[in-house]
DRENPAKOL-116550 format. One record per residue (C-alpha): x, y, z. Coordinates in steps of 0.1 Angstrom, whole numbers, padded with zeros to 4 digits, always signed. Layout:
BEGIN
XYZ ...
END
This chain:
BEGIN
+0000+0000+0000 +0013+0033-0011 +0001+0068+0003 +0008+0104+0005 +0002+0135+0026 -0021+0153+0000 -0032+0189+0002 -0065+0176+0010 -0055+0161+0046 -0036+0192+0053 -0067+0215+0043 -0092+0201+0067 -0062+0198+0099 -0058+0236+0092 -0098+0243+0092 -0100+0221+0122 -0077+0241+0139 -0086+0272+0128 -0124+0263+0142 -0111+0258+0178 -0095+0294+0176 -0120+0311+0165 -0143+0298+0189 -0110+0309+0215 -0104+0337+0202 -0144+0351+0209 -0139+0337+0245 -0114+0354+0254 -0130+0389+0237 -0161+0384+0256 -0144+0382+0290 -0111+0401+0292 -0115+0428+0267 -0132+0461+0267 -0161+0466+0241 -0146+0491+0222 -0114+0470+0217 -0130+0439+0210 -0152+0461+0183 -0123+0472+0166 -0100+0440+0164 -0129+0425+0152 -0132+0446+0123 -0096+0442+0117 -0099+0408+0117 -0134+0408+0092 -0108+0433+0069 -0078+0407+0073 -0098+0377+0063 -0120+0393+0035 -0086+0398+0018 -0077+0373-0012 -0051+0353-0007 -0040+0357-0043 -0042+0394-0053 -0053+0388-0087 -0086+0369-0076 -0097+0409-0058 -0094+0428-0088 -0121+0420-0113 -0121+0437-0153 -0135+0466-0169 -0177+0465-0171 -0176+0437-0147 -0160+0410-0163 -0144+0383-0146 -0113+0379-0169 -0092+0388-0138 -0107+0355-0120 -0102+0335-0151 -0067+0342-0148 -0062+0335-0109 -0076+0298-0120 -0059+0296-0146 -0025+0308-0126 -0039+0283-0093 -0038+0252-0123 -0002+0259-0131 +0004+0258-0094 -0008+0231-0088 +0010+0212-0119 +0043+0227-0106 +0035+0212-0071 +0024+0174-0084 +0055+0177-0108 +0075+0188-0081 +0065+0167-0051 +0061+0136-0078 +0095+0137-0090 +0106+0141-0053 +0086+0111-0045 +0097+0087-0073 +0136+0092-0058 +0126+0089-0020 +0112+0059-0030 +0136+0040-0056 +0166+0043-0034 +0148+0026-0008 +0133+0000-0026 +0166-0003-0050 +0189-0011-0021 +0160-0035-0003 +0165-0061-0038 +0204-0053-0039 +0207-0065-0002 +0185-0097-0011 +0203-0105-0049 +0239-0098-0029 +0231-0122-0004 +0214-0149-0028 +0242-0149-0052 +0270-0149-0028 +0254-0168+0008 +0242-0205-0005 +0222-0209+0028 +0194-0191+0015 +0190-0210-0015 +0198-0245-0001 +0162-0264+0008 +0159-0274+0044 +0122-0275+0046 +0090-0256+0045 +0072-0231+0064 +0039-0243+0082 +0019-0222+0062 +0025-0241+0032 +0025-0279+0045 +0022-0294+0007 +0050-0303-0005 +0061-0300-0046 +0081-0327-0048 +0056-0347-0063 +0054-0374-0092 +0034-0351-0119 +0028-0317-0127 -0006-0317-0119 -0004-0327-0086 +0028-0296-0082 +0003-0273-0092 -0026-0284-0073 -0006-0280-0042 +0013-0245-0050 -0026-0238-0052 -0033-0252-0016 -0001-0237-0002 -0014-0200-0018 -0050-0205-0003 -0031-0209+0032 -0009-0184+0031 -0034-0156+0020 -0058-0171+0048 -0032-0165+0074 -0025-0130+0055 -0060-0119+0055 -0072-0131+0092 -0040-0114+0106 -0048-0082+0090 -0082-0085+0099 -0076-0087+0138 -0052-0057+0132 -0077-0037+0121 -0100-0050+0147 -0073-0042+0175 -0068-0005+0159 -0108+0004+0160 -0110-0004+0193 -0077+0013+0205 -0056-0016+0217 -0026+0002+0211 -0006-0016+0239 -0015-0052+0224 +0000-0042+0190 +0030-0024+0203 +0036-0055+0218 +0028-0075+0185 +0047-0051+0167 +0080-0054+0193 +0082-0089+0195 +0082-0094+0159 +0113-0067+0157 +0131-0087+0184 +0129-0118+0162 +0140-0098+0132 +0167-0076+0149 +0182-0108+0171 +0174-0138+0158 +0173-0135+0123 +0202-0109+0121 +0222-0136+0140 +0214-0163+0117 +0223-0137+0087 +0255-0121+0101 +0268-0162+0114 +0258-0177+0073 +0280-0146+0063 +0311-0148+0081 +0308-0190+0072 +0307-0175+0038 +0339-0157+0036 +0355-0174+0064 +0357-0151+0094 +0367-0155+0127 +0349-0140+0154 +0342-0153+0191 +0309-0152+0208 +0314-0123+0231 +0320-0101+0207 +0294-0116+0181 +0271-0112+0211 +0277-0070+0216 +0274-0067+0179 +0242-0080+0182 +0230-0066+0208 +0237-0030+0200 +0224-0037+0162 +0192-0050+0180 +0191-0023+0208 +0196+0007+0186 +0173-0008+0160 +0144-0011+0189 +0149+0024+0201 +0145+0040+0159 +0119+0017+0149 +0093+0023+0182 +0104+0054+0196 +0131+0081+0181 +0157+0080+0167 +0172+0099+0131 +0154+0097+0102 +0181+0079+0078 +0191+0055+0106 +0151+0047+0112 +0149+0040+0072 +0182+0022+0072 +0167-0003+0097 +0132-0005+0083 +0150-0016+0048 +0172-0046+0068 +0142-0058+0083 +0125-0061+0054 +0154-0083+0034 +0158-0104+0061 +0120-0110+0055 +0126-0116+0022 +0155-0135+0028 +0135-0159+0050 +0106-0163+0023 +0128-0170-0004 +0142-0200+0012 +0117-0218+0028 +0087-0209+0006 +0086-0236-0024 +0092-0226-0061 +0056-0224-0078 +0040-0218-0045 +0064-0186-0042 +0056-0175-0080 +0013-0185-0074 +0015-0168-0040 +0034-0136-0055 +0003-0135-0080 -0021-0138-0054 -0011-0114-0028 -0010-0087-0053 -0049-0086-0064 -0057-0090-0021 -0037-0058-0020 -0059-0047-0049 -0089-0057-0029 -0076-0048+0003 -0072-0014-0006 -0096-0003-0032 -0125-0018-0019 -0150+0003+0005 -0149-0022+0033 -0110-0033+0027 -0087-0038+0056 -0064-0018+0044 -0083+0011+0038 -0100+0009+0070 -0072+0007+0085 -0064+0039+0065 -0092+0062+0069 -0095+0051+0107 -0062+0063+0111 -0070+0097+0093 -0098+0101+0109 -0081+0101+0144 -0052+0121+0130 -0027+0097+0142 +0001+0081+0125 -0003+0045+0113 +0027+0025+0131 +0064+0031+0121 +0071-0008+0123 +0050-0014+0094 +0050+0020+0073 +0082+0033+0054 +0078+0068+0052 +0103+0095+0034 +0094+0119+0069 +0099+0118+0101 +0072+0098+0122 +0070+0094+0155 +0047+0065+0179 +0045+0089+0210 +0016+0109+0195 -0006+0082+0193 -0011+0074+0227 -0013+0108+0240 -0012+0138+0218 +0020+0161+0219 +0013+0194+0221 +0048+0206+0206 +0039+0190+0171 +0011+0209+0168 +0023+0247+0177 +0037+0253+0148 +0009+0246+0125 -0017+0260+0148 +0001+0291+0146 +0008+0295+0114 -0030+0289+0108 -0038+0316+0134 -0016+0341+0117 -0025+0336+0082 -0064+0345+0092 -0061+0366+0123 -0027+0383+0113 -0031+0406+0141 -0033+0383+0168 -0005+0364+0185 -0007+0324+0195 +0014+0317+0230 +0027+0284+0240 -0002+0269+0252 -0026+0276+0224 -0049+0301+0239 -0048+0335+0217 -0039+0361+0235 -0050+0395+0222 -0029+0427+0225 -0048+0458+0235 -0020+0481+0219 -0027+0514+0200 -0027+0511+0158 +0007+0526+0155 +0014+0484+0169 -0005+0468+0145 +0021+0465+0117 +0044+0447+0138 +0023+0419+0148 +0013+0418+0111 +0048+0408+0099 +0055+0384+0128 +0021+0365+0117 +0036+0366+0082 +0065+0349+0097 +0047+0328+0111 +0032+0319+0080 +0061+0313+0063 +0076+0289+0088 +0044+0271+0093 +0046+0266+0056 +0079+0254+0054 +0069+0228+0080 +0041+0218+0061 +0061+0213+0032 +0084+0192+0054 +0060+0167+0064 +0046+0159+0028 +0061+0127+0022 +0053+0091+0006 +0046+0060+0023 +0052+0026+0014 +0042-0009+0035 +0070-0028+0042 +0051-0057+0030 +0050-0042-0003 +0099-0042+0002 +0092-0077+0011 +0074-0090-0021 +0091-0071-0044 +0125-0086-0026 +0108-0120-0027 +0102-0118-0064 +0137-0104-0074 +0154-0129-0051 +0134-0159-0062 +0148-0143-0099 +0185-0149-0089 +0177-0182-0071 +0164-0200-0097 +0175-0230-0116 +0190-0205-0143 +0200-0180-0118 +0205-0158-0146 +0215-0119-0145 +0198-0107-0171 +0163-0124-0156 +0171-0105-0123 +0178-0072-0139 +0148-0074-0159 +0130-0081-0131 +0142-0052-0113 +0136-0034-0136 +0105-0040-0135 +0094-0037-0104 +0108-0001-0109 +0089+0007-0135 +0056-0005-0119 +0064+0016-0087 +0065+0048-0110 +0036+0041-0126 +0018+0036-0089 +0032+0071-0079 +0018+0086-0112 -0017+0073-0101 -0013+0083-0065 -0002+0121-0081 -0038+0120-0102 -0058+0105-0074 -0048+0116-0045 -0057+0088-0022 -0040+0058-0007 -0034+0032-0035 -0016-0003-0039 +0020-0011-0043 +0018-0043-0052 -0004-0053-0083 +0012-0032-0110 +0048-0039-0102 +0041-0077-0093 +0026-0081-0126 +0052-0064-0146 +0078-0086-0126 +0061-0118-0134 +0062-0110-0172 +0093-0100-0168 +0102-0130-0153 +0089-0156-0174 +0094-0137-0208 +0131-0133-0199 +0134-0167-0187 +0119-0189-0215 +0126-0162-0243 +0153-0139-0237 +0175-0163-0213 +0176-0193-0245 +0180-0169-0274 +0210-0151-0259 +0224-0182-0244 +0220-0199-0284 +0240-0165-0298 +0268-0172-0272 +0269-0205-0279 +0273-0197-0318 +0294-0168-0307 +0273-0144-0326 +0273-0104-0307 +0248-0079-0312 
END
């Protein structure tokens, strides 16, 4: 599931806000201030507001006409084209690197660690085994092995959206932790030991153990509390290929490829449709203005958990000043969001005028700031899974993992053009699975024999 932080979402937090200051604002007139004052701020104020916000849209043609408004729209379009050009281009890189050093991890560490691709058995969500006597049977039990895995898929997602209506925040932070300790300990253990088998390094346990330990321990404090943004991502992207890594070697061949199909039209479902998980779990999350957990979200900005249990006044100053001081430019916003009028002469007011445009402009900057894309890290571990499963196959080919890569690329950019003309939370998974999968086999049964027969003829192109 991919989403961004639209202008839409910003729009109705700043009306929101700006609704409980009005209603502050009058309070605070009615009892403190003397009639006459509160009279003539609030004319100020009706004159501050009743201004345009572009000057163009004020000023109307000759006899009437409104050619002037015409052109504010037309100006407003251009605007807004520089913005989804802008922010979309931005986008596409926050979220290639990622994504592009998620596979690279996974394809280094097929191609180089043969623990991953060596068969030691099965995962018990897919009990049927392949290893059968006809290819019927294979494909009747990848088919079995797919229905159980998307069972497990869609009940777990189910109760996670059941846990979030009902605000068991405490159960799924502990859901959420354990599942890190695996990842960060365990599995990073059993990575880091198959790697130094691999090239043959020495290292004792005691020191094995602290490297561990602070790779876990920092990991733990950036994932579910706070930590820098680039060491958050780092860690977010590492979980997610060992993930991947784990998948790719216990999960069988056509189970993997049928399950890699299947998971992408439940994201479809999961996200599109009205009563989705997914997009429950979405617009619940909206509609409580919380942040969806870090442990499961990549996102290209800073997000931190601490809000969602209890609301952090300091994250919302800022914006609930600059919304104060782009209507009310007259009026200051202290520390503890109750407006504070000054009864100061006229002479005054074009001081507190250009500290509410300051205010503005900083409150805009920080808006800017928090637009950012986010991707599920279960949409880093399929697209791992299918690369990986690429370079682990019986050809093991590179130019069936490139192409492969490169499609999963392409399908991602193609996702963030649709999220730039829709503007609502859309899925990762079906266009860049199905342009891997095409990839895939294309490259595999065409590509991979016809360049294999011109090297063997020692033909170049």
């Amino acid at each position: 599931m991919i989403s961004s932080d639209g202008e839409d979402e910003l729009y109705s937090e700043r009306t929101a806000l700006i609704s409980a200051d009005a209603s502050t604002t009058s309070s605070y007139q009615d009892m403190d201030g003397p009639p006459g004052h509160s009279d003539s701020r609030t004319n100020r104020r009706r004159s501050g507001s009743s201004r345009p916000a572009n000057p163009a849209e004020g000023r109307e043609g000759p006899g009437g006409d409104p050619a002037s408004r015409d052109a504010g729209g037309e100006g407003e379009e251009e605007e807004e084209e520089e913005l989804i050009l802008k922010y979309g281009a931005k986008h596409v890189i926050m979220l290639f690197v990622p994504v592009t050093l998620c596979m690279a991890v996974v394809v280094v560490t097929i191609k180089s660690v043969s623990f991953y691709t060596r068969k030691d058995g099965q995962l018990i969500y897919t009990p049927f085994t392949e290893d059968t006597d006809t290819v019927g049977q294979r494909i009747l039990n990848s088919i079995l092995n797919t229905l159980i895995m998307i069972s497990v898929i869609v009940v777990m997602t189910i109760i996670l959206v059941f846990l979030y209506k009902y605000r068991c925040y405490k159960f799924i932070h502990g859901w959420l932790i354990l599942s890190s300790l695996l990842l960060l300990f365990l599995f990073s253990y059993i990575y880091l030991g198959e790697v130094f088998k691999t090239y043959n390094v020495a290292m004792d346990y005691p020191t094995l153990i602290l490297i561990i330990w602070n790779f876990g321990a920092v990991g733990m404090v950036c994932i579910h509390w706070k930590g820098p943004l680039q060491l958050q991502q780092a860690y977010l992207i590492m979980i997610s290929a060992l993930m991947a890594l784990v998948f790719i070697k216990y999960l069988p061949e056509w189970s993997a490829w049928v399950i890699l199909g299947a998971i992408s039209v439940y994201d479809l479902i999961a996200v599109l449709c009205p009563k989705g998980p997914l997009r429950m779990l979405v617009e619940t999350a909206q509609e409580r203005n919380e942040p969806i957990f870090p442990a499961l979200i990549y996102s290209s900005t800073m997000v931190w958990l601490v809000t969602m249990a209890k609301r952090d006044v300091g994250t919302e100053e800022p914006l609930n000043n600059a919304c104060t001081s782009e209507i009310y430019p007259d009026v200051e916003a202290d520390g503890n969001h109750h407006v504070a009028p000054e009864w100061d002469d006229i002479p005054e007011l074009p001081q507190a005028q250009i500290q509410g445009v300051h205010q503005s402009a900083s409150g805009a900057e920080e808006l800017e700031e928090e637009k950012g894309v986010k991707l599920g890290l279960g949409d880093f571990i399929f697209y791992s899974v299918l690369v990986g499963k690429a370079a682990a196959g019986a050809s093991g080919d590179w130019n069936t993992t490139l192409a492969c890569f490169i499609a999963i690329l392409i399908g991602l950019c193609l996702t963030l053009l649709l999220l730039a003309v829709f503007k609502k939370a859309l899925p990762a998974l079906p266009i860049s699975i199905t342009f891997g999968l095409v990839f895939y086999f294309s490259t595999d049964n065409l590509v991979r024999p016809f360049m294999d027969t011109l090297a063997f003829h020692q033909f170049y192109i």
